[in-house]
C-alpha positions in Angstrom: -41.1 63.6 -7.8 -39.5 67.1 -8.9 -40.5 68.2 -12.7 -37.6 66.8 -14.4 -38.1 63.5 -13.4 -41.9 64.0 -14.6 -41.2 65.5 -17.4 -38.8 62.7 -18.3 -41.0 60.1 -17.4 -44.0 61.5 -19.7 -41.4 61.2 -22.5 -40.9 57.8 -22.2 -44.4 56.7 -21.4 -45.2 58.2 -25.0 -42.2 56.6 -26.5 -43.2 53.4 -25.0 -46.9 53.3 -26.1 -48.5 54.3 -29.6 -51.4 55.4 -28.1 -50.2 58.0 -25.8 -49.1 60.0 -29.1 -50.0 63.4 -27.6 -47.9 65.0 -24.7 -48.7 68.1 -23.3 -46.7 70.3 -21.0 -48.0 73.0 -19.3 -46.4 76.9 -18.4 -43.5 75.2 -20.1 -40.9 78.0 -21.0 -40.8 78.3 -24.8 -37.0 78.3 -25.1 -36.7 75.0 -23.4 -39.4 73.0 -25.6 -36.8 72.1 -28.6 -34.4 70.5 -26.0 -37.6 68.8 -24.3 -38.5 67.3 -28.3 -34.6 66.6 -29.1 -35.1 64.3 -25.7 -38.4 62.5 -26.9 -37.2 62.2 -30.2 -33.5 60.1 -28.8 -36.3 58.2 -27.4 -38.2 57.1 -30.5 -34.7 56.7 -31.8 -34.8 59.2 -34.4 -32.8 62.7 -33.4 -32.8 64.4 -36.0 -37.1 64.0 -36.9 -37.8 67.2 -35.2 -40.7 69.0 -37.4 -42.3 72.6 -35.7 -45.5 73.5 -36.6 -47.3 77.0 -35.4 -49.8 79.5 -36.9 -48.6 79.8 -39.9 -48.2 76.3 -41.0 -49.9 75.6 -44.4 -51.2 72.3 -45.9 -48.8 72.2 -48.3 -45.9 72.4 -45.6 -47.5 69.5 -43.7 -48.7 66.8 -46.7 -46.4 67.5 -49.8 -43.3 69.0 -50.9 -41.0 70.0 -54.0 -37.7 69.1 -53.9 -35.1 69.2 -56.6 -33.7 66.3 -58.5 -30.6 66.0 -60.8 -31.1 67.6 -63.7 -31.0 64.4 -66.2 -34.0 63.1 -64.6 -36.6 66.1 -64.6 -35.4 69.0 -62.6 -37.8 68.4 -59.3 -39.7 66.0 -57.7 -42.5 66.0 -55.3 -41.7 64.3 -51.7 -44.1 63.5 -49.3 -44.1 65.9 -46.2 -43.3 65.8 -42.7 -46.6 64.7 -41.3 -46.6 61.4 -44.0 -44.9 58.5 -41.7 -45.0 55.9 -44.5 -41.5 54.2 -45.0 -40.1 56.0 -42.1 -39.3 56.0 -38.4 -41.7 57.7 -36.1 -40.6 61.3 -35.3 -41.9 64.0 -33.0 -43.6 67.1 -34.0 -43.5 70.1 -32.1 -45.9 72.8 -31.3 -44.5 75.6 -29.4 -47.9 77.2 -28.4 -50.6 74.9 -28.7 -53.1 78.5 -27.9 -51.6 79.5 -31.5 -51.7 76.6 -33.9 -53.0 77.0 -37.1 -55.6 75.6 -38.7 -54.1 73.4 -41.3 -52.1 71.9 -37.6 -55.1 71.3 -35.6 -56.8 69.5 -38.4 -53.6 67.5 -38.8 -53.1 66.8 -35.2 -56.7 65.4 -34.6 -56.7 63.8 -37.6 -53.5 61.8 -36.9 -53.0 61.8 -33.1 -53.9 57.9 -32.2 -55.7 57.1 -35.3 -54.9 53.7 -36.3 -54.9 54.6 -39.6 -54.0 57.8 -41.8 -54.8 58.0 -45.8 -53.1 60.9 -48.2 -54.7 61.8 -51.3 -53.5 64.8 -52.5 -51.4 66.0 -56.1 -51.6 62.6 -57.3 -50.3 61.2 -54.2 -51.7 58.0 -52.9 -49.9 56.7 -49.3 -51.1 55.0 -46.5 -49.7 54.3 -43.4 -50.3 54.0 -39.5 -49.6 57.1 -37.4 -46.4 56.4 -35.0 -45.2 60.1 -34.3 -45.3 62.0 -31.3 -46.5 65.2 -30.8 -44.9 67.8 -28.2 -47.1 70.5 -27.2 -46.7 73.2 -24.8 -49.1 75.7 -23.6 -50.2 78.3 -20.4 -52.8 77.2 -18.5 -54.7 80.5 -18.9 -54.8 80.4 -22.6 -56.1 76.7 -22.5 -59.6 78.0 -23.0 -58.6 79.1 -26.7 -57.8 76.0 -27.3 -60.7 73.7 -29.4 -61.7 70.2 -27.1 -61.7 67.9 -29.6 -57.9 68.9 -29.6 -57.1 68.6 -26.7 -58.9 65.8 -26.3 -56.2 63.8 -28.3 -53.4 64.7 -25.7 -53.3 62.0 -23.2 -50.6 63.1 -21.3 -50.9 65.7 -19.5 -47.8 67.7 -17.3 -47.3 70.5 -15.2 -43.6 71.7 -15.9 -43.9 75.1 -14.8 -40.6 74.6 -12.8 -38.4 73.0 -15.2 -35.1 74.9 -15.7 -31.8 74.3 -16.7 -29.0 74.6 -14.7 -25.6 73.5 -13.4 -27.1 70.0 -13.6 -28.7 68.7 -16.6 -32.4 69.9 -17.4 -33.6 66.2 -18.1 -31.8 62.9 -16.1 -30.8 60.7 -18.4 -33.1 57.8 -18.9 -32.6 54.5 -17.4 -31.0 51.8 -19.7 -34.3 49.6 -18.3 -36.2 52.0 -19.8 -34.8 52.3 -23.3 -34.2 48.5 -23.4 -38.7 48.6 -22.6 -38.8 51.4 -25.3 -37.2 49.1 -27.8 -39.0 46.1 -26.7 -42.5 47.3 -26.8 -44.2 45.1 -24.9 -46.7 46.5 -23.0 -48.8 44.3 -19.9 -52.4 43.8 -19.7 -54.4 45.4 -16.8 -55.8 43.3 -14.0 -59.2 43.9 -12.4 -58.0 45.9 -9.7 -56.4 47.9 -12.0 -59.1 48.7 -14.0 -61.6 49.3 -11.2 -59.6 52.0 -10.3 -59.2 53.9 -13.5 -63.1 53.8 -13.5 -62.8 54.9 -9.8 -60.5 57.7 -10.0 -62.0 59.1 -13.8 -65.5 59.0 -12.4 -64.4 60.8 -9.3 -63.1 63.6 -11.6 -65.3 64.0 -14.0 -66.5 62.3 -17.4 -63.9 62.5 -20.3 -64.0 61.3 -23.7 -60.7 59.8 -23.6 -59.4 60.3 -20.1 -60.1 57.1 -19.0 -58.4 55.2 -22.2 -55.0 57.6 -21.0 -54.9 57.3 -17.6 -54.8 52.5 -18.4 -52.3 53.3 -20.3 -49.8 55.5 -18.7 -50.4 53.2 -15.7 -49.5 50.5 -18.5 -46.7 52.2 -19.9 -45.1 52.7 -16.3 -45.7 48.9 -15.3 -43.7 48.5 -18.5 -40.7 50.5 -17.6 -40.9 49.3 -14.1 -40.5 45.5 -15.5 -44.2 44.2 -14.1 -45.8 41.8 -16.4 -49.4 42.8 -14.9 -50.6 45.8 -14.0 -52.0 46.7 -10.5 -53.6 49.4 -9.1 -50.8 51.0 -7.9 -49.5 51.4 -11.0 -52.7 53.4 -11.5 -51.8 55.5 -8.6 -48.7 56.4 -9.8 -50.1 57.2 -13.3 -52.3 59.9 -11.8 -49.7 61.5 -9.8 -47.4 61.4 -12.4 -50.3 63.7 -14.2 -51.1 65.5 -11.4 -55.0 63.8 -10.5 -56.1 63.8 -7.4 -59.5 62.1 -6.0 -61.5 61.4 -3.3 -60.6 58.3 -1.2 -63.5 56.1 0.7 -61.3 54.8 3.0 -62.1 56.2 6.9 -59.2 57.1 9.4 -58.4 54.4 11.6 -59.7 55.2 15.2 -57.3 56.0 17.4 -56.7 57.3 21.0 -57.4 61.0 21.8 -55.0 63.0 23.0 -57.2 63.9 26.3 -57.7 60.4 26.4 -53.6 60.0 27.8 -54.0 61.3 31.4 -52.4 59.7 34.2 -54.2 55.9 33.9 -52.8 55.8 30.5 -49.5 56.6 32.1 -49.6 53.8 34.3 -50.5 56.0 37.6 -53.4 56.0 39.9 -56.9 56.9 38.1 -58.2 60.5 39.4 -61.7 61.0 39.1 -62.2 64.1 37.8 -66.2 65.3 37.6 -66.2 66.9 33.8 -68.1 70.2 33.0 -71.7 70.0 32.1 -72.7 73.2 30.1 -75.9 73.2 27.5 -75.0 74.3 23.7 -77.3 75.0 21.3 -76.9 72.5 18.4 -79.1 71.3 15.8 -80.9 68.1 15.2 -79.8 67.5 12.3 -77.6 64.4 11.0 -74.1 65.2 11.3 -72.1 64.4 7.4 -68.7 63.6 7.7 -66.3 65.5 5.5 -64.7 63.7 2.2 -61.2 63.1 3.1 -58.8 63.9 0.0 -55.4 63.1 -0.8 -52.9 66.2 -1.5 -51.0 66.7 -4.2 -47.2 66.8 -4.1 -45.8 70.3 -3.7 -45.2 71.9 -6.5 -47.8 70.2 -8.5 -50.7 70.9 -9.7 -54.1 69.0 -9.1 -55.8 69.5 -12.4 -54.6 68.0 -15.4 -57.6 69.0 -17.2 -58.0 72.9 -16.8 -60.7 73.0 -20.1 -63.0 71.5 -17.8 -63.5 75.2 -15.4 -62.0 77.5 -18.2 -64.2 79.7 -19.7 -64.4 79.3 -23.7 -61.7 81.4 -25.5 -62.4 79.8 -28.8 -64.9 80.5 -31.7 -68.1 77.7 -31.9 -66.2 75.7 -34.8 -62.6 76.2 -34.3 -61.6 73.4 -36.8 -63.8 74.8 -39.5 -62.3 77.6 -41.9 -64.6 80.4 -41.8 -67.2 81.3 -45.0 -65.9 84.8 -45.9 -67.7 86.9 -48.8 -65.4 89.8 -50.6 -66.9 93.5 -49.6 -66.4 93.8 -53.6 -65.1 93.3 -56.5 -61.6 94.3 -56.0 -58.1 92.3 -55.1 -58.3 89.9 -52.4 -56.9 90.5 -49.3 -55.2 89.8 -46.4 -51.5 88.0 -45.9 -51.1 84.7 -48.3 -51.2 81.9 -45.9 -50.8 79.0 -48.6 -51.0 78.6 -52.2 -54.1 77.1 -54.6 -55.0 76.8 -58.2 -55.9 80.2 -59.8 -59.0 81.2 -60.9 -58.0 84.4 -62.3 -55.0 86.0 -63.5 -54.9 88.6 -60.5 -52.3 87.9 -57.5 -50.4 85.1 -58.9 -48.3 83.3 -56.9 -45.0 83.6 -58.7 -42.6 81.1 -56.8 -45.6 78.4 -56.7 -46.4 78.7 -60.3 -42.8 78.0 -61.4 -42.3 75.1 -59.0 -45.4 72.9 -60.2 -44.6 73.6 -64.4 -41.1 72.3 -62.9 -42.5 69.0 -62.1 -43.5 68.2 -65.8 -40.2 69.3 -68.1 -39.3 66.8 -68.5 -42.9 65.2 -70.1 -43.5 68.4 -71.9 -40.0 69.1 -73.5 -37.6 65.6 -73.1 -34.8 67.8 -74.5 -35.0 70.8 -72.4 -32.2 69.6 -69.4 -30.4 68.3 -72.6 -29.5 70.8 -74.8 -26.6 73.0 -74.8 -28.5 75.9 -72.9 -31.0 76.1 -70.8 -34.4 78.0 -72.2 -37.3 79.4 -70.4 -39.9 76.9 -68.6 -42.7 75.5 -70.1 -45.6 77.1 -68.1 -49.7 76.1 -68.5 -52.9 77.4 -67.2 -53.3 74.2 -65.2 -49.7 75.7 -63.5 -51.1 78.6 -62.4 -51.6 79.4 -58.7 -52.9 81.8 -56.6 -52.4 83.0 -52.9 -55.0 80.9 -50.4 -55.0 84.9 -47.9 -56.4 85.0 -44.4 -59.8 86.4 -44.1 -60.0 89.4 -43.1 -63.4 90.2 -41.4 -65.9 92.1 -43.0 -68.1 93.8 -40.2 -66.7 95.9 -37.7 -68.4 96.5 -34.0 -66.9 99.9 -32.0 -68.2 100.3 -28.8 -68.0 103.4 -26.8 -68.7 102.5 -23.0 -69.4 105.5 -20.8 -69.0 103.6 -17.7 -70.5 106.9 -15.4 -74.0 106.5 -17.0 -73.7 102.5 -15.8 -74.9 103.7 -11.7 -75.9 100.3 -10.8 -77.6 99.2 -14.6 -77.2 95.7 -15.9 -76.4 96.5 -19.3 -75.4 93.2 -20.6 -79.1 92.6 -21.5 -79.3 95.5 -23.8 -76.3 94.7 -25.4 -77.0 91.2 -26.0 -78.1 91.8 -29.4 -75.6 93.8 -30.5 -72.7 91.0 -29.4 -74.9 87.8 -30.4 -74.6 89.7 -34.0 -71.0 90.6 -34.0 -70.0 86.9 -32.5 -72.7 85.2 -35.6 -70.7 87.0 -38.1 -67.1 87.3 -37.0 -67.1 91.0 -36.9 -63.7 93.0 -35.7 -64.2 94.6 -32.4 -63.2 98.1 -31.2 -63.6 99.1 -27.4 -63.3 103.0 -26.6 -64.4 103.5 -23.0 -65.0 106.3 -21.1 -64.9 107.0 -17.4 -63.6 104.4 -16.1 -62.4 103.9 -12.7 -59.0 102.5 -13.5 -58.1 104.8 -16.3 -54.8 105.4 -16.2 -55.8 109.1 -17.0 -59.4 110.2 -16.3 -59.6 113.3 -18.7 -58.9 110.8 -21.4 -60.8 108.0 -23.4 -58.5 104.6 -23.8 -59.2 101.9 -27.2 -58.1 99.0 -28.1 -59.1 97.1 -31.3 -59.6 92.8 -31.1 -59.9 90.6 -33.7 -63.2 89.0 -32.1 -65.8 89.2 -29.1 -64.2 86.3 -27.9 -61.1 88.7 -26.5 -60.6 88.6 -22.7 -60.2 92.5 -23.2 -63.7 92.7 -24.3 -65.4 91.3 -21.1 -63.4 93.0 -18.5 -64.5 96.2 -20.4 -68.1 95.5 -19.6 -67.4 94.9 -16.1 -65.1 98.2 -15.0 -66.6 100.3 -12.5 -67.3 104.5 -12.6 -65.1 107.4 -12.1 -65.7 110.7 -12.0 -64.6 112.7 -15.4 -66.4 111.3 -18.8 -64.3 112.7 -21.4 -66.9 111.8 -24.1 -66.0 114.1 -26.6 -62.5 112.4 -26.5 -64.4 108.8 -26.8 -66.0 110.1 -29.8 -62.6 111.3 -31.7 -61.0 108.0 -30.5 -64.0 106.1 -32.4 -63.9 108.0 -35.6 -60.3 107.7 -35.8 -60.6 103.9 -35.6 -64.0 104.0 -38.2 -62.6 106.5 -40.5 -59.1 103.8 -40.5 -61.0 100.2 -41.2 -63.7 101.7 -43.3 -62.8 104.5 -45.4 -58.3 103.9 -46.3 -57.9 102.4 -49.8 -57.6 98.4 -49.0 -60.3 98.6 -46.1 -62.3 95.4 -46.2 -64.8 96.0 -44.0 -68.1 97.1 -45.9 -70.9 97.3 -42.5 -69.2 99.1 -39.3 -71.6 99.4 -36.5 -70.9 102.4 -33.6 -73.1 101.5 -30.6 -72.4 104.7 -28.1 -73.8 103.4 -24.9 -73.5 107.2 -22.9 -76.6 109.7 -21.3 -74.4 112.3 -22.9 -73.1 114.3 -20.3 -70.1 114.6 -21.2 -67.8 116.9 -18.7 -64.4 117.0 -20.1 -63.9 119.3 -23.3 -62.1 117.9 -26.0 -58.9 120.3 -25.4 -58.7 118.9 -21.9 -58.3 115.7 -22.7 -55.8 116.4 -25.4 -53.6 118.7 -23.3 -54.3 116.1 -20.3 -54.9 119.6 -17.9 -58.0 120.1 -15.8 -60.3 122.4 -17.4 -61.7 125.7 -15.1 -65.4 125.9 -15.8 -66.7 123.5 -17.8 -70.1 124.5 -18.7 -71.9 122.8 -22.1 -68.4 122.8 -23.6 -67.9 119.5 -23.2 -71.0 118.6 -24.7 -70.5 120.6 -27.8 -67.6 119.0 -28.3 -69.2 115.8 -28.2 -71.5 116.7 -31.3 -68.8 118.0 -33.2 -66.9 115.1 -33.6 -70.4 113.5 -33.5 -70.7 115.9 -37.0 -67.5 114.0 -38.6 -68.7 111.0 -37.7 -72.4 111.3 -39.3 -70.7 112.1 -42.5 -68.5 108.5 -42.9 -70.3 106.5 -45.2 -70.6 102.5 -44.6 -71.1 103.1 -40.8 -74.0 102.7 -39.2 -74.6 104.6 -35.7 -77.2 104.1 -32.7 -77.0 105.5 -29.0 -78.1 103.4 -26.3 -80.2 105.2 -23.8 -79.6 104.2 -20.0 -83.1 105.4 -18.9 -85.0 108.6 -17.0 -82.1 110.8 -15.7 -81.8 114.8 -15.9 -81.1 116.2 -19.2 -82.4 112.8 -20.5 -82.6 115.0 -23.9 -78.9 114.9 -24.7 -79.1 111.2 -25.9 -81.5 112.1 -28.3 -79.2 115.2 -29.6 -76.1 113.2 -30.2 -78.4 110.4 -32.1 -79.3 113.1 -34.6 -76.4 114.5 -34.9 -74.5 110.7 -35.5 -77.0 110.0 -37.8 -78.6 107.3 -36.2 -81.2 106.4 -34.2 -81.6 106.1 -29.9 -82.1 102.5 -28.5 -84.2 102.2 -24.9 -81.8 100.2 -23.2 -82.6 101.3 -19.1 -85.1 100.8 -17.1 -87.9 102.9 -18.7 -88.3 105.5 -21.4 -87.2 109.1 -20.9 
């Protein structure tokens, strides 16, 4: 089965069935995804319900909307939004990069994705209705792991389309009149016990799932249905999980058959020749031979795990559905970029637009004559109108860690930084890496950073694990880690109020500062290097809000210099090898 026919018969398996409201595509290309949802949507019979949601979706773009009304009547309205399916077809909402949906999304999506039953109480708004519309999701499999389970948990169908593209044919076959005369119908078979003895057989094979089991009876359900069957079999089972991409272990032994040096000449038909066979002794072991599991391949071209989540390591924070607590760093102007709208609780940064829009919705009630008269005068705007941007928290902590990879010489130091990351993970601290030394550097006189917005950055972990060069440019680590403290802690709008610098180093440093800023081998070195390294050490110890410890690897020559650059930070040395110095 190539990908377009996959991919098309995913779309009409969810059309078909309610319950298979989630469809997933995997390594999809982004620019093909609306063509993939105008297709679903033809389906459902309902082109032009095509909603996109992403990261920056609000709750008041999913639930409720303003719209304006003729002006006799009151001037605007509220509507209900695109996720509310009461009094309407079902549609299909798309999500471009499932690794990038926003909160307000996710919470929609699990909240709505095959429940039987959605309620809406918000502005005054009372609807409720049963959930009918599809949503169209696409995302790599190497970002899956930043994706929360209990979201993907509601996408039952699951496709590798990796190697859909359009070309002088058409991207998608058009479907089968059989099958939109099924999608129309609705009907959908019940499962016989072969059937369903197989789903157990082929889930249990691959692992527990909350739901897998529920999705794989009834895509095999939905594909009995477009294939015409009034029962469904276990091979309609089979086809489910190929169609997904499942593959699991079969019980069933090869049949026995004749050897190939079993065909000499009696099995030709001529004369028997006895032949005396070769006796030689092997050494072999008592033990009970175990046969080896035979497996059924894949089809080329597709993969063999639908459910990637299951060996991908976590990308995602603990509670990815649950807005984080934030406290202000003090009593200044929020901040952070205005992600949605609430009520105000102060005069300070008003949301202009937002304001207008809900004193709109009650001219009419507070001034009958004011679309009447012969001009139009100002609007009648209340405290209660008031509102306020709901901004993005912006963290405030901040973790820099300098990594001087040439004092690592064979040291686990993931034990000794433990700590340090269990406290910046707890409270959502920002994360600066500066590392030094590194094998891989694109230039080894130089330091490299990079700045992530959590410990949960893939960046972060394959900086703990680089192996040693030979240069440490420390002093250049140092300047690269003030620069990034002096930038989030001490500029006018910086939020973060606790910055920690943890300098894991022995201190030799052996690139001066000017070498690594000129990017020219140095002559003689010397203690220049070093010196360097306490000067910008000096700069440092004089930024306030930032807190400064040096981890010690252990006993080593000129074990003093640790202790040095601790004083001079301002901060204190932490024991962190295999013994004191």
């Amino acid at each position: 089965m190539r990908v377009g026919e996959r991919v098309s018969t995913a779309l009409a398996c969810a059309a078909l069935d309610r319950g298979l409201s989630g469809v997933l595509l995997f390594d999809l290309d982004p620019a093909l995804a609306p063509a993939v949802a105008r297709r679903l949507a033809e389906l459902l019979a309902a082109p032009g319900q095509v909603t996109v949601v992403g990261a920056t979706t609000t709750e008041d773009d999913l639930w409720t909307r303003v719209r304006p009304w003729p002006a006799e009547w009151a001037g605007f309205r509220g509507a209900p939004g695109p996720l509310v399916g009461a009094g309407r077809p079902p549609g299909v909402i798309l999500v471009p990069d499932l690794a990038r949906l926003g909160l307000a999304a996710g919470r929609a999506a699990v909240t709505t994705i095959g429940a039987d039953v959605a309620h809406l109480e918000r502005m005054g708004r009372h609807v409720t209705w049963a959930p009918s519309d599809r949503w169209l999701a696409t995302c790599r499999r190497d970002d899956i792991g930043r994706v929360s389970p209990h979201l993907l948990d509601r996408f039952a169908v699951r496709v590798d389309a990796a190697g859909l593209r359009p070309g002088a044919e058409p991207m998608l076959a058009e479907p089968a009149p059989s099958w939109r005369r099924a999608v129309r119908a609705g009907l959908l078979p019940g499962l016989s016990v072969a059937a369903a003895d197989r789903v157990i057989e082929l889930i249990s094979a691959l692992g527990v799932g909350a739901r897998r089991d529920l999705s794989l009876a009834r895509i095999a359900r939905a594909l009995a249905a477009l294939g015409g069957a009034s029962v469904v079999e276990a091979q309609h089972v089979d086809d489910a999980a190929h169609l997904i991409g499942l593959s699991a272990p079969t019980t069933e032994e090869p049949e026995p058959g004749p050897r190939a040096f079993e065909a000499g000449p009696a099995a030709r038909g001529g004369p028997p020749v006895e032949t005396e066979p070769a006796v030689r002794e092997v050494g072999a072991s008592l033990a009970e031979p175990e046969p080896l599991p035979t497996v059924t391949l894949p089809a080329p071209g597709m993969s063999r795990d639908p459910y990637p989540e299951d060996r991908a390591e976590p990308g995602h924070e603990a509670e990815p559905l649950r807005a984080p607590w934030r406290r202000s760093a003090d009593g200044g102007p929020p901040r952070g970029h205005p992600i949605g709208v609430q009520a105000a609780r102060e005069i300070r940064d008003i949301a202009l637009t937002a304001t207008l829009l809900e004193s709109a919705k009650f001219q009419a009630l507070r001034c009958p004559d004011h679309f009447r008269g012969p001009a139009l005068h100002p609007l009648h705007v209340r405290a209660a109108d008031l509102r306020s941007h709901r901004r993005a928290p912006r963290p405030a902590h901040l973790l820099v860690l300098l990594l001087d990879h040439t004092c690592r010489q064979g040291w686990d130091w993931y034990g000794a930084l433990a700590p340090y990351l269990q406290w910046a993970y707890s409270v959502r601290a920002a994360v600066g890496v500066v590392e030094v030394g590194a094998a891989d550097a694109p230039d080894e006189l130089c330091a490299q950073r990079f700045s992530a917005r959590s410990l949960l950055d893939p960046r972060v972990r394959e900086a703990l694990e680089r192996s040693a060069g030979q240069a440490t440019p420390l002093a250049h680590g140092l300047s690269l880690a003030a620069r990034l403290l002096r930038h989030d802690t001490q500029h006018g709008d910086a939020a973060v109020d606790e910055a920690l610098l943890l300098v894991v180093t022995d201190g030799r440093g052996n690139v001066p500062l000017r070498a690594s800023r000129t990017r020219s081998a140095p002559g003689r070195v010397g203690r220049e290097g070093v010196q360097d390294a306490l000067d910008v050490a000096a700069e440092i110890g004089r930024l306030h809000r930032v807190r400064s410890l040096v981890m010690d690897p252990g006993p080593r020559p000129y074990a003093h210099l640790t202790t040095e650059l601790a004083q001079t930070l301002g901060g204190s040395v932490v024991p962190g090898g295999s013994g004191d110095d």
